[in-house]
C-alpha positions in Angstrom: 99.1 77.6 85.6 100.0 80.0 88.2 99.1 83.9 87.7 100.3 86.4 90.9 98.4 89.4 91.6 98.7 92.2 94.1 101.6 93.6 94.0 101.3 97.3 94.1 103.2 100.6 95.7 102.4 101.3 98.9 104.0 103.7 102.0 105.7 101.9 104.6 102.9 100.9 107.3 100.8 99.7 104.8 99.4 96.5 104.1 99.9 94.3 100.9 97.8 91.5 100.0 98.8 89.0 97.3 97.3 86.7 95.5 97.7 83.3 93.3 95.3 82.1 91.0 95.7 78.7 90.2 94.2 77.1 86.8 93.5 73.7 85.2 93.5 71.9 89.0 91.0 72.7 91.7 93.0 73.2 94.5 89.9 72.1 96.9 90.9 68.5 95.4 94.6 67.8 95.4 97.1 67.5 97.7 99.4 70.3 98.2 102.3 72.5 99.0 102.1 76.5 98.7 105.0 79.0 99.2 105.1 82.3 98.3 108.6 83.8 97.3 110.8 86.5 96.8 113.5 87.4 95.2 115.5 90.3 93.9 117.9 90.8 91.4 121.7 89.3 92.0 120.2 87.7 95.4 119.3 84.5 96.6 115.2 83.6 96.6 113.9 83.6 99.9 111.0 82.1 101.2 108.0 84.2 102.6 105.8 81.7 103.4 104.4 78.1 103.1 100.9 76.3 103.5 99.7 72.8 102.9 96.8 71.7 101.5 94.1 70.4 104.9 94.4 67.3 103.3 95.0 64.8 104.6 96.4 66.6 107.6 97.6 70.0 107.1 101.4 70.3 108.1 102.6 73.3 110.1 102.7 76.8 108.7 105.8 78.5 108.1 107.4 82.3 107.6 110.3 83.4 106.4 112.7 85.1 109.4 111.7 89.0 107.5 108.2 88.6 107.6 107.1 86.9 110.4 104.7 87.9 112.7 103.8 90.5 109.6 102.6 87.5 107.2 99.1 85.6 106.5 99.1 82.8 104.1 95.4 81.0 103.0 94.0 79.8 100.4 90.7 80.5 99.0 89.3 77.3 97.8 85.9 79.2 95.8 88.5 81.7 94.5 90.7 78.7 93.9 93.7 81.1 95.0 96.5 81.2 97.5 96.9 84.2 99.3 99.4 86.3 101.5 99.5 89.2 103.1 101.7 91.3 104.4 101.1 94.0 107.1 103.5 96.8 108.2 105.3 96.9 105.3 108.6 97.9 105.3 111.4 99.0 102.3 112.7 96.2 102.4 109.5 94.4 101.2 110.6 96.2 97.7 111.3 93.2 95.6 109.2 90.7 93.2 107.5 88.0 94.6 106.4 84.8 93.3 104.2 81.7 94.3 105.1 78.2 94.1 102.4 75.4 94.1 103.7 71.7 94.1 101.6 68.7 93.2 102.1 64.9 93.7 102.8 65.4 90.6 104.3 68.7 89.3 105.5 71.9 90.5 104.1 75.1 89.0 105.6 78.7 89.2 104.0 82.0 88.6 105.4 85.2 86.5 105.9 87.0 89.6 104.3 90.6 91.2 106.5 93.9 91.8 106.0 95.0 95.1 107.3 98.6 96.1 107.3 99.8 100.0 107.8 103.6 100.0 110.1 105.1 103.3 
């Protein structure tokens, strides 16, 4: 189980840090795949950013085209989260966003946090 926290109003310029708790699987353990979201209403999802798990060799890091070089994605293995963040926020930033974590095994989806950027 997935649960998304974070998302909050903020002015543009501000900073936004999300974060995924993952439950049932230590994520210190398994092998896997992390990508935060977004998406809003009537549009396609896009993809803000993706990790893999250090083991056994942790494959490149990768932003989406709208955040990048404003995006940070890690994971906290004592938390047992995945986090992003998101600096200089801009209105466009306004939509929900979600994280993704696939297993060998499964693929598990969170409910989602609004984020609002204020002009």
């Amino acid at each position: 189980q997935l649960v998304e926290s974070g998302g909050e109003t903020v002015q543009a310029g501000d900073s936004v840090r999300l974060t995924c708790a993952a439950s049932g699987f230590p994520i210190r353990l398994y092998k896997w795949t992390g990508r935060w979201y977004r998406q809003a209403p009537g549009k396609e999802r896009e993809l803000v950013a993706q990790l893999d798990s250090p083991r056994p060799g942790r494959g490149p890091t990768i932003y989406g085209e709208s955040v990048t070089g404003r995006s940070s994605i890690s994971e906290d293995n004592e938390k047992n989260t995945l986090e992003n963040q998101i600096d200089n926020g801009k209105p466009e930033d306004t939509v929900k966003y979600y994280c993704n974590m696939e297993l060998k095994t499964e693929s598990n989806w969170g409910q989602g946090t609004q984020v609002t950027v204020c002009p």
